[in-house]
C-alpha positions in Angstrom: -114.4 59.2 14.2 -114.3 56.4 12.2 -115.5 58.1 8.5 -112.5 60.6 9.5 -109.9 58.1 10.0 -111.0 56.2 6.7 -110.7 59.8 4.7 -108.0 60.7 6.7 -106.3 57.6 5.2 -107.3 58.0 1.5 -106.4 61.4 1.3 -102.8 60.3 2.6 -102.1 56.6 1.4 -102.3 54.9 4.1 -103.1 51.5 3.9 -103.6 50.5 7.3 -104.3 52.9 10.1 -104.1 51.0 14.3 -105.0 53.2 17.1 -103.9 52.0 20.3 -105.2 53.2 23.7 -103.8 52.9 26.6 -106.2 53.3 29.2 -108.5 50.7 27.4 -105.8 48.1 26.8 -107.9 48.2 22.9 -106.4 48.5 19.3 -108.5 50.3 16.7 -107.5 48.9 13.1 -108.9 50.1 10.1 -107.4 48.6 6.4 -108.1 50.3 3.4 -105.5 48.7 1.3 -102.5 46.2 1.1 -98.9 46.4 1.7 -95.8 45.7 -0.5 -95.1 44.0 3.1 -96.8 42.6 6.0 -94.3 42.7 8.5 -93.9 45.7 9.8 -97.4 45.5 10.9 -97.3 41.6 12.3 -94.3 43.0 14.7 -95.5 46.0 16.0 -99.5 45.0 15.9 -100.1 41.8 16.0 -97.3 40.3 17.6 -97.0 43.4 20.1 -98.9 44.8 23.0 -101.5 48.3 23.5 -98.9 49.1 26.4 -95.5 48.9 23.8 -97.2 50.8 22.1 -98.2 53.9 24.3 -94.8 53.2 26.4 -94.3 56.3 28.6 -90.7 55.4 28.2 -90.4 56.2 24.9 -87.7 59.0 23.5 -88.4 62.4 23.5 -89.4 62.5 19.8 -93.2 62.7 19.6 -93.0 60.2 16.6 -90.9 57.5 15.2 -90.9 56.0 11.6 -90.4 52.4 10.5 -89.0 51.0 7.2 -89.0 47.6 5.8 -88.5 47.5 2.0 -90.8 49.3 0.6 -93.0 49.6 3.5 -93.0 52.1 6.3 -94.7 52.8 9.7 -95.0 56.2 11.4 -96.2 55.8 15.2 -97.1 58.8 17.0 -97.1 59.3 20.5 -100.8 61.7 21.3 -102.4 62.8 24.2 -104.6 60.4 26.8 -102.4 57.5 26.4 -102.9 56.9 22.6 -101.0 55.9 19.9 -101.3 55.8 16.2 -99.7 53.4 13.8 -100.4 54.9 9.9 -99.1 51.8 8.0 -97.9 52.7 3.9 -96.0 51.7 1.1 -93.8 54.9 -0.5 -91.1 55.5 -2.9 -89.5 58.8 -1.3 -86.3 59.0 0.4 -83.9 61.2 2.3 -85.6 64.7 3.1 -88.5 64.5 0.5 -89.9 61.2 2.8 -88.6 62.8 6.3 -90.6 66.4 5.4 -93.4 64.0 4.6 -93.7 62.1 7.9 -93.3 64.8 9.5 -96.3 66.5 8.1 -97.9 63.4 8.7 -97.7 63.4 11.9 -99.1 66.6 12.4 -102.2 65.8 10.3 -102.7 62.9 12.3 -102.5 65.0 15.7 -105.9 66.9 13.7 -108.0 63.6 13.9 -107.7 63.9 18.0 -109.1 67.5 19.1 
């Protein structure tokens, strides 16, 4: 799983990919590159929890995006309990960014059969 996740990353620019699980209370964190910015990642990483992360509260959006200057976060909500934080710096806005997250989301659904 792990080569996946690190050519899953290059092929998309992701610069840090965190997997949470939920059932394991353990966060997966791969780094590939650096950020224009490194708090996005401290809050909802580092400074946060596996279970704030998989909340089964959440809305009814199976993702939600992030932005801090030039640096974004997409978390998805998957299957089992799991969450995925893809961490990135990118220049888009408005619906050029939105229609990528969203496909972004869907490739990372592929790395969990």
């Amino acid at each position: 799983m792990e080569q996946k996740i690190l050519v899953f990353m290059k092929e998309n620019g992701i610069a840090v990919f965190a997997e949470a699980d939920g059932a394991t209370g353990a966060v997966h964190i791969e780094k590939l590159g650096d950020l224009e910015s490194w708090d996005l990642f401290q809050q909802l990483v580092l400074y946060s929890d596996v279970e704030t992360l998989c909340d089964s509260t959440r809305s009814h959006f199976p993702f939600q995006v992030w932005g801090q200057g030039g640096t974004g976060c997409l978390l998805s909500w998957l299957d089992d309990g799991k969450a995925s934080a893809l961490f990135f710096d990118s220049k888009l806005s408005g619906p050029a960014f939105t229609k990528w997250v969203r496909e972004l989301d869907q490739k990372v659904r592929t790395l969990y059969p």
